[in-house]
N, C-alpha and C positions, 0 to 999 in steps of 0.2 A: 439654766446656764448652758452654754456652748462645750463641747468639749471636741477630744482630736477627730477625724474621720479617718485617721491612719488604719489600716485594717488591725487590731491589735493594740492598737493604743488606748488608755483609758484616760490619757492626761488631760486637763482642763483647767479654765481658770479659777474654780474653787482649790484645788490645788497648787496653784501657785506658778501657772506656767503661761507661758504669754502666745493666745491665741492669734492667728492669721487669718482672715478671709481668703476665698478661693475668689485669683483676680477674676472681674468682669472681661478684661478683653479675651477672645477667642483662642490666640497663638497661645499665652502664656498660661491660660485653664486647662487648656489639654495637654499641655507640657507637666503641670501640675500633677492632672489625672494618671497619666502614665507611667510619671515617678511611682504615685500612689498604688500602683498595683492592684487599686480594689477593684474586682471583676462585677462586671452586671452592675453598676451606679454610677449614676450622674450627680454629678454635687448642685447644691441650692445656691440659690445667692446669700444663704447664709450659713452652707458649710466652713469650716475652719479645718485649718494643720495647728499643730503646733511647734513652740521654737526648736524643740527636739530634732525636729526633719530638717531643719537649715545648717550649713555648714553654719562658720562665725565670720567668715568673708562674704557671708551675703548680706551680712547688715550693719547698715552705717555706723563707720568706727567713734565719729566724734560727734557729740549732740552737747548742746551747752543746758538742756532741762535734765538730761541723765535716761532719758526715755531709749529704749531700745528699736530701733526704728529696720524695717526692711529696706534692701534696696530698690529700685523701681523694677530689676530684668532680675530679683531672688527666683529660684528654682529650688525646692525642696530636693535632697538626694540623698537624706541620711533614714532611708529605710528600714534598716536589718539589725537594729537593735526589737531586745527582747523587751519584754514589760520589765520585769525588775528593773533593769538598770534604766530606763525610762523614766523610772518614778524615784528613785534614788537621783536623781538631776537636782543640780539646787534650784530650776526655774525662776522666774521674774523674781528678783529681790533688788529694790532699789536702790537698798544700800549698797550691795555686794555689788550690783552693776555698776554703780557709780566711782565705786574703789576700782574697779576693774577699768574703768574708762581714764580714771584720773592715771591711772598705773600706766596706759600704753602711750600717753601724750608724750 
């Protein structure tokens, strides 16, 4: 299973948090990377962030399945959280995001 490549993050999708690939095009991987801070590594095409690093304005507000979706130009920027409160996040929950999505309409 995939988990964060944040330097310090342990989060993943067995726990409950909703993985991201590192985009394929050029501009927006290295914009990624640099957020990321992590020194000496190049991410794979199957590196992953997770939802932790995204503000909540980078991902589409209204989806009619309840799926939590990125936006196409998201930039990860929420780096300076510690582990605990990382893992203290409620993460991907379907229901709660769907209460949360019906809430803002």
């Amino acid at each position: 299973m995939p988990s964060c490549a944040a330097p310090t993050c342990t989060n993943s999708y067995k726990k409950g948090f909703r993985l991201f690939v590192f985009p394929r095009g050029q501009h927006r991987r290295k914009q990624w990377l640099i957020n990321c801070q992590r020194l000496n590594w190049t991410p794979s095409n199957n590196s992953h962030l997770c939802d932790v690093h995204f503000e909540r304005s980078q991902f589409e507000q209204r989806r009619m399945d309840g799926k939590q979706k990125l936006k196409p130009n998201a930039i990860p920027t929420l780096f300076n959280c510690n582990r605990s409160n990382s893992l203290k996040r409620i993460g991907w929950n379907k229901k709660k995001d769907a209460a949360f999505l019906t809430s803002t309409e």
